[in-house]
LOBA-115576 format. One line per field, with one value per residue (C-alpha): residue in one letter; z, x, y. Coordinates in nm, 2 decimals. Example, Ala and Ser with C-alpha at 12.3 -4.5 7.8 and 13.67 -1.06 7.14 Angstrom:
2
aa	c(A; S)
up	c(0.78; 0.71)
east	c(1.23; 1.37)
north	c(-0.45; -0.11)
END
This chain:
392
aa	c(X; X; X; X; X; X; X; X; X; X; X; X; X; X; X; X; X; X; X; X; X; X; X; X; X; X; X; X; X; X; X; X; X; X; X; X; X; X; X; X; X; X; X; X; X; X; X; X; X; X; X; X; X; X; X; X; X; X; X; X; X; X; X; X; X; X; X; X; X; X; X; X; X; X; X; X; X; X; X; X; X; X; X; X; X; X; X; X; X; X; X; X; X; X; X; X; X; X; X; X; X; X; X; X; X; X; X; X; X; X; X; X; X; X; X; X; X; X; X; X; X; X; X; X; X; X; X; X; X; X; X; X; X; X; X; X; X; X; X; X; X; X; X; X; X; X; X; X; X; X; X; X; X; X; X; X; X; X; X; X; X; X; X; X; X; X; X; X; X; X; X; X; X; X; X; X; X; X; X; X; X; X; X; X; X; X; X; X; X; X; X; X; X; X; X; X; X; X; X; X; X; X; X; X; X; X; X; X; X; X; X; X; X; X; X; X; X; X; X; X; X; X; X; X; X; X; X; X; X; X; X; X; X; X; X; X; X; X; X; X; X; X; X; X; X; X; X; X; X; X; X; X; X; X; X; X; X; X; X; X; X; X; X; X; X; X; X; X; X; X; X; X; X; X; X; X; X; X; X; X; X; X; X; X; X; X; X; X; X; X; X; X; X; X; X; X; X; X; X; X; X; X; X; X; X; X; X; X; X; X; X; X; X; X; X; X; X; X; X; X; X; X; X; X; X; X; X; X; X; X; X; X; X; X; X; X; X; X; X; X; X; X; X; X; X; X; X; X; X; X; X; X; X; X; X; X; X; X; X; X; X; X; X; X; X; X; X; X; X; X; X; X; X; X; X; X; X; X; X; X; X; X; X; X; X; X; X; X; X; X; X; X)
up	c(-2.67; -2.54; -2.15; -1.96; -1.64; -1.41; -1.18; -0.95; -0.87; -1.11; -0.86; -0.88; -0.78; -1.04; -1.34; -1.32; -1.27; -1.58; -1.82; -1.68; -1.78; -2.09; -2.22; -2.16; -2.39; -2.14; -2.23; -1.92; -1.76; -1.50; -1.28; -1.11; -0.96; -0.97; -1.27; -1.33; -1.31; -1.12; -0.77; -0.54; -0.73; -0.95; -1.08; -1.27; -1.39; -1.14; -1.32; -1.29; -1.45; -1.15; -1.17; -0.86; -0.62; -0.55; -0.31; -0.18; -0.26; -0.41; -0.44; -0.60; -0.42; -0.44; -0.41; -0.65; -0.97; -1.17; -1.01; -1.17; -1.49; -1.56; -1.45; -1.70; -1.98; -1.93; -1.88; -1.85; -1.52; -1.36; -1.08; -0.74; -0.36; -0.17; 0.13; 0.41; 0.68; 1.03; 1.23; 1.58; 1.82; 1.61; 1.38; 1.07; 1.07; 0.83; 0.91; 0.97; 1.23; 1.18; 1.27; 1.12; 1.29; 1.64; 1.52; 1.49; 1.88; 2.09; 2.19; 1.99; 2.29; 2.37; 1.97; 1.93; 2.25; 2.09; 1.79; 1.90; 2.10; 1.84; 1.58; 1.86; 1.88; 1.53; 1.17; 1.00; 0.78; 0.91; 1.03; 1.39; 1.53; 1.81; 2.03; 2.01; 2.13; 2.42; 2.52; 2.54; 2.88; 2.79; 2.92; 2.70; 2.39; 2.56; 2.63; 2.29; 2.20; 2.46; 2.26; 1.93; 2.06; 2.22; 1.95; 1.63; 1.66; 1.94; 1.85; 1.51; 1.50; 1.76; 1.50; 1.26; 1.42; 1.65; 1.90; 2.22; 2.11; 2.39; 2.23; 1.89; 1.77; 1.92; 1.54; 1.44; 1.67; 1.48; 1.22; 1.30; 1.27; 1.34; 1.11; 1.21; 0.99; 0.76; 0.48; 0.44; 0.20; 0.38; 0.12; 0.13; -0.18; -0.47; -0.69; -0.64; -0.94; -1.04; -1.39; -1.64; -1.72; -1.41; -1.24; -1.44; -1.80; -1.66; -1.59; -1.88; -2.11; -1.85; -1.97; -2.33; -2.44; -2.67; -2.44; -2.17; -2.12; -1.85; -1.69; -1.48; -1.26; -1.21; -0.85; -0.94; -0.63; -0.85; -1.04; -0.91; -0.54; -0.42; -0.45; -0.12; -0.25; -0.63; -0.50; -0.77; -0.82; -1.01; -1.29; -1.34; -1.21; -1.36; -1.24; -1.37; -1.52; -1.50; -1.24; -1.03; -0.91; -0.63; -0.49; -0.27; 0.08; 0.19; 0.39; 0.17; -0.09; 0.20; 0.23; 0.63; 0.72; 1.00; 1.09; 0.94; 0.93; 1.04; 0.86; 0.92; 0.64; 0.52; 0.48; 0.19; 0.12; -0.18; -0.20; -0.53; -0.41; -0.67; -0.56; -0.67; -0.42; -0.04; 0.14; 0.12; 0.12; -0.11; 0.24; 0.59; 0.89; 1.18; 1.44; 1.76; 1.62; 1.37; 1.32; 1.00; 0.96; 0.73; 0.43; 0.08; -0.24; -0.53; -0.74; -0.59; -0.71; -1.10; -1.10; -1.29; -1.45; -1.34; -1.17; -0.93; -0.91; -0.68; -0.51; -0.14; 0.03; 0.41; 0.52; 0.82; 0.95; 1.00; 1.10; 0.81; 0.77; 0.50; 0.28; 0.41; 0.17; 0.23; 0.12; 0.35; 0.32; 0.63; 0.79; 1.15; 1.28; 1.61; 1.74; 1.68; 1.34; 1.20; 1.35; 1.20; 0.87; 0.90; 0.94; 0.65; 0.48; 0.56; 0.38; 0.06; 0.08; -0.04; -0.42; -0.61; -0.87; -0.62; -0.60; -0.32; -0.39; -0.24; 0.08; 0.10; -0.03; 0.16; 0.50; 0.51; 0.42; 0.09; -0.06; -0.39; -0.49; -0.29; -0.42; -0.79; -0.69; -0.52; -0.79; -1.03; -0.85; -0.82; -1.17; -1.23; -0.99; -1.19; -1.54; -1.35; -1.29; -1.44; -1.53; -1.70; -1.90; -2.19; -2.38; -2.21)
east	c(-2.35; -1.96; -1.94; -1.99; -1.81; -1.85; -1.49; -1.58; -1.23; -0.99; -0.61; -0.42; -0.68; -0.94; -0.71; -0.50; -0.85; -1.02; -0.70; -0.71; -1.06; -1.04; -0.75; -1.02; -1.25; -1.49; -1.62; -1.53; -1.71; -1.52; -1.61; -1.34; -1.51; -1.19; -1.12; -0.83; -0.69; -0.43; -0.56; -0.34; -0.08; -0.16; 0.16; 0.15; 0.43; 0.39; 0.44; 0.82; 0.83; 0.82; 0.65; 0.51; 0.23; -0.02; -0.10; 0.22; 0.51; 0.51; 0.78; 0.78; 0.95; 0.87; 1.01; 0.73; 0.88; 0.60; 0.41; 0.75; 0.71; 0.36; 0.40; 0.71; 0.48; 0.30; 0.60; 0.97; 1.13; 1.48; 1.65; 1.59; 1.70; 1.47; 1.65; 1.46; 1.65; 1.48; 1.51; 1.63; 1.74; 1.83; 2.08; 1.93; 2.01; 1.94; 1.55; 1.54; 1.76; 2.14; 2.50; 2.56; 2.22; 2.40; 2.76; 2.55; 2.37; 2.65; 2.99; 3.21; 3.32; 2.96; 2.86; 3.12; 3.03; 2.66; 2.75; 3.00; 2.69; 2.41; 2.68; 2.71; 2.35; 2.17; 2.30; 2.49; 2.22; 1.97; 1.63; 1.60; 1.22; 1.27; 0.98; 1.32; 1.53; 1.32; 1.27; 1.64; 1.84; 2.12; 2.07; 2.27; 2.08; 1.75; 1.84; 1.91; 1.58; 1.41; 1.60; 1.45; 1.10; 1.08; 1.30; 1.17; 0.88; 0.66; 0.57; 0.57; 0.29; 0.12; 0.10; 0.01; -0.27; -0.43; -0.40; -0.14; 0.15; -0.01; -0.38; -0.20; -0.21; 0.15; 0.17; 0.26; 0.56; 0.71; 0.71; 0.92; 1.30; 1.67; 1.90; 2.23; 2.46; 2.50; 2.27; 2.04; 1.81; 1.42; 1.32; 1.51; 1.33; 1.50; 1.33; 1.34; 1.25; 1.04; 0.85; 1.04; 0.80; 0.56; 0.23; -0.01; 0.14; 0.19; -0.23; -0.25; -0.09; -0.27; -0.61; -0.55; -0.73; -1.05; -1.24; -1.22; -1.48; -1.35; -1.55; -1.37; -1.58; -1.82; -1.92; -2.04; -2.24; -2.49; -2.54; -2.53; -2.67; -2.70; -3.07; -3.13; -3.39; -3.29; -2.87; -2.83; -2.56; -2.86; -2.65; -2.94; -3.17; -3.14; -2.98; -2.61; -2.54; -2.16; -1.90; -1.85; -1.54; -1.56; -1.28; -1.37; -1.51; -1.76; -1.94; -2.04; -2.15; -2.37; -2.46; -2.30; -2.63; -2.37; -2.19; -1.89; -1.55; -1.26; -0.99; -0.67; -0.65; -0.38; -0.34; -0.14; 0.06; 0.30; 0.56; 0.72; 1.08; 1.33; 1.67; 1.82; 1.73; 1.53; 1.66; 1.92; 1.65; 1.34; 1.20; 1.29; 1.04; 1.01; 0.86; 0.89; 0.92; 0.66; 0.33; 0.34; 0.53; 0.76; 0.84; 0.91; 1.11; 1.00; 1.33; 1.51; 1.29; 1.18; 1.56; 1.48; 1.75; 1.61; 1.82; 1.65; 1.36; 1.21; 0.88; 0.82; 0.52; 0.45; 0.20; 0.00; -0.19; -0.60; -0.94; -1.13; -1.48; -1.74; -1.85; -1.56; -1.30; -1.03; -0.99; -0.96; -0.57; -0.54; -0.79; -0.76; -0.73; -0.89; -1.07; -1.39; -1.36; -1.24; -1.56; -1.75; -1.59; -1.67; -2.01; -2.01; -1.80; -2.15; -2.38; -2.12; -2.13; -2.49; -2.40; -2.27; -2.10; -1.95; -1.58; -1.39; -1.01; -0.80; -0.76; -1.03; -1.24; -1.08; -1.02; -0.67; -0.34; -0.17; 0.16; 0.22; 0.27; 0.04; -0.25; -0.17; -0.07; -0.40; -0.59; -0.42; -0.60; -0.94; -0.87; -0.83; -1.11; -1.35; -1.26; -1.25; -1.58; -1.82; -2.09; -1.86; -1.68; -1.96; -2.08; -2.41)
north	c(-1.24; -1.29; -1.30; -1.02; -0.91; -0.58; -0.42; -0.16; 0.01; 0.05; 0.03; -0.25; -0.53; -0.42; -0.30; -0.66; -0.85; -0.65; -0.71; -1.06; -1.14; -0.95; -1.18; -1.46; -1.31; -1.13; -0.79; -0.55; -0.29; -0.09; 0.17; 0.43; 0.71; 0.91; 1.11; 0.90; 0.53; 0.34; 0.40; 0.51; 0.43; 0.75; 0.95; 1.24; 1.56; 1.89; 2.24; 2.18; 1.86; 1.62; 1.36; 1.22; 1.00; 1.16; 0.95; 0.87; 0.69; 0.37; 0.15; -0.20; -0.45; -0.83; -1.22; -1.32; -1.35; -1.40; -1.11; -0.88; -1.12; -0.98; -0.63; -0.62; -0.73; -0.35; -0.12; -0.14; -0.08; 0.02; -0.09; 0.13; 0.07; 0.23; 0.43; 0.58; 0.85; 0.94; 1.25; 1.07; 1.36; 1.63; 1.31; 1.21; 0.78; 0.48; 0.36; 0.05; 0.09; -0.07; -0.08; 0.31; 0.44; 0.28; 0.41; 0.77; 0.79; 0.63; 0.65; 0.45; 0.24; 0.18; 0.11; -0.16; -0.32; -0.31; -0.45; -0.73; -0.86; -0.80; -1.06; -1.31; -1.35; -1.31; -1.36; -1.09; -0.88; -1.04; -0.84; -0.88; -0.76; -0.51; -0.67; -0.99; -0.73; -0.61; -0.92; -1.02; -1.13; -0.94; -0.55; -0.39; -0.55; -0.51; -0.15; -0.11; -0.23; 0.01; 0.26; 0.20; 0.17; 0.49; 0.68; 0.54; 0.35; 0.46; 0.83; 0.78; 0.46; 0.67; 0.98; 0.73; 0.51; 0.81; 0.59; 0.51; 0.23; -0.03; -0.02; -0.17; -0.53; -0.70; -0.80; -0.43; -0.43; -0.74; -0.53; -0.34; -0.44; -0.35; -0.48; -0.64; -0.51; -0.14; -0.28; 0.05; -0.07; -0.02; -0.34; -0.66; -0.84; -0.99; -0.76; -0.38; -0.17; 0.13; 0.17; 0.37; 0.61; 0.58; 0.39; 0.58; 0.45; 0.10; 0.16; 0.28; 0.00; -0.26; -0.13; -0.05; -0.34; -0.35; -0.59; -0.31; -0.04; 0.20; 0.45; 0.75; 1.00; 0.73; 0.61; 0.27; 0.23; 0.47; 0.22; -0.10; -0.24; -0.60; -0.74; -0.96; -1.18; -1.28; -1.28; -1.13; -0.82; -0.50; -0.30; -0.02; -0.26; -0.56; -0.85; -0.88; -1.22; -1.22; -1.19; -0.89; -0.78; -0.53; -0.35; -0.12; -0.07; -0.31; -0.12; 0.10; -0.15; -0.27; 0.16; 0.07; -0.16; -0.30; 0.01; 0.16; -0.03; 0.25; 0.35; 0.58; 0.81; 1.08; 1.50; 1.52; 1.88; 1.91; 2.17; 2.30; 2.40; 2.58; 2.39; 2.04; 1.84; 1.94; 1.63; 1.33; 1.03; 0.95; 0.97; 1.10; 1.05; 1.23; 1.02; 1.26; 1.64; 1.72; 1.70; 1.52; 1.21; 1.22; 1.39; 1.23; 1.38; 1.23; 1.32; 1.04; 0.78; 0.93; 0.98; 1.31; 1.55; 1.90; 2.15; 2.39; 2.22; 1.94; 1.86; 1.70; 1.54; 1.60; 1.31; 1.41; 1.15; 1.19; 0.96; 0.86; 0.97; 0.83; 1.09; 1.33; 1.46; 1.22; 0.91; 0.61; 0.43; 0.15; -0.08; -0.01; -0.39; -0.43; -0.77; -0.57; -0.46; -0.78; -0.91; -0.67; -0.72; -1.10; -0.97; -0.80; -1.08; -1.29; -1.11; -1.09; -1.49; -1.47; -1.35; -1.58; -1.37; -1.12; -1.09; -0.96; -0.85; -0.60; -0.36; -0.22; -0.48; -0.73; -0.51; -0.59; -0.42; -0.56; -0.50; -0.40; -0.73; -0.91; -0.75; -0.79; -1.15; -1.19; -0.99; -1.27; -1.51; -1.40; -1.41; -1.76; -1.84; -1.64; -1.79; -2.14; -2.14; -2.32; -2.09; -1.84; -2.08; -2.03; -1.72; -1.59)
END
């Protein structure tokens, strides 16, 4: 009998982790309990021949060169700069904010003057958090700070966290940068490319692999359940002898024993629109204005040839609720759910065979490349261990 594994999930963490143990010679069951693989990552042709994310747009971007290396190996990809626009009093500006977003809300006496000091204080190009900025002894640079807080970040985190600005983690803040200089690339990796002909083929060529048994419409938490007393993973049952691989949410493996683990989650709303293009930018947000929070055209990143014909996505931020009809996109990270996700992460550390990788899984917000460089790993931890290193 060769050696079996199980993947629950089939996005990024559990399609790179079943093609990884399938190159090692295990046979591969997977579960997706969508009708169709890739995750979120899914991309597929509207009625007027764009293609886009369903889920949003996804843009790879990464320093990890052997995370590009092995993506490569599944699709070909093109180079793309990914360029994001927001709606700051009624003047559409470069996000993150820089030397042209400054040039476009101030006097041109009163820009330089920014400018001259921003260059005498940080490096040229470099990403400068506005938390630094706030915090400055200068008061023009502090005000300047003050000015990017409340214009582009405050609102707009508030829309997208349901919750005020001063209830998030400082952490979030850092995030958020102004760059000191007129680079307007959003993404400052090495590596900035999209896949030729789409996510979904890239998933597609991933899985194509006769060791791999993929099963769509099928909620694999019908099927499988974690058996306290053997610590054993039950596939109809019986106790799996093999790895497991879950990535999804742990709560529900555990059918929320400890209480739910919240997540934001997202109202998406396409529109078919007959003209060449709807907006300058792949994306524009609207932090203060608009009930949604920004607005992506997906022509910009396929790079498609079709006059008269494009297709936006307004994102309109919503709570998740288990069983509800949305899906649930980013851990909300308090103190008290982490703790209750080291909870849960206690009771997982009981089976043996059981896997953790990826967001949801994992509770945490990954990257593109972080999760497929994390998924990589899990990997080589599973075929490193001793007990699946022979046929059962």
């Amino acid at each position: 009998m060769n050696k079996q594994a199980l993947v629950v999930g089939l996005g990024f963490a559990g399609a790179v982790v079943a093609r990884s143990l399938a190159d090692a010679g295990f046979t591969v069951t997977a579960f997706e309990k969508r009708p169709n693989i890739a995750g979120n990552m899914f991309e597929y042709e509207r009625s007027n021949g764009v293609r886009v994310h369903m889920y949003g747009p996804h843009i790879f971007h990464t320093d990890l060169k052997h995370v590009f290396n092995y993506v490569s190996s599944f699709s070909s990809f093109y180079p793309y700069s990914h360029r994001v626009l927001g709606m700051i009093d009624g003047v559409l500006v470069p996000i993150p904010y820089n030397f042209t977003s400054i040039d476009k809300h101030f006097s041109p006496s009163k820009a330089e003057s920014l400018k001259r000091k921003l260059l005498s204080e940080y490096p040229q190009d470099s990403r400068v958090p506005v938390s630094d900025l706030l915090r400055h002894s200068d008061p023009e640079i502090a005000g300047l700070g003050g000015f990017v807080f409340d214009k582009v970040f405050k609102n707009y985190t508030a829309k997208q966290w349901g919750t005020p600005v001063e209830e998030l983690d400082p952490a979030v803040l850092r995030r958020v940068p102004v760059v000191i200089g007129e680079d307007d690339r959003y993404f400052h990796d090495a590596i900035q490319m999209m896949p030729l002909m789409g996510y979904t083929e890239l998933f597609d060529n991933m899985l194509r692999h006769p060791n791999i048994h993929a099963h769509l419409n099928s909620d694999a938490l019908n099927r499988i359940r974690p058996h306290v007393s053997s610590g054993k993973i039950l596939l109809d049952g019986v106790p799996f002898q093999g790895p497991v691989c879950y990535t999804g949410s742990v709560d529900e493996l555990f059918d929320y024993v400890l209480g739910s683990l919240p997540y934001r989650s997202l109202e998406l709303h396409m529109e078919d629109h007959p003209v060449d293009l709807y907006q300058p930018a792949s994306v524009v947000n609207y932090p203060n204005d608009e009930a949604f929070t920004r607005i992506t055209e997906f022509k910009h990143m396929t790079l498609q040839d079709l006059p008269c014909a494009t297709t936006i996505m307004k994102e309109y931020p919503m709570d998740y609720q288990p069983g509800g009809r949305l899906i649930p996109f980013y851990p909300i990270q308090s103190d008290r759910n982490k703790k209750l996700y080291q909870d849960y992460l206690a009771l997982c550390e009981k089976y043996e065979d059981l896997f953790l990788c990826g967001r949801l899984a994992e509770y945490k917000y990954y990257n593109m490349d972080a999760v497929i460089d994390r998924a990589l790993t899990v990997s080589t931890r599973i075929k490193e261990t001793p007990r699946y290193e022979q046929e059962g």
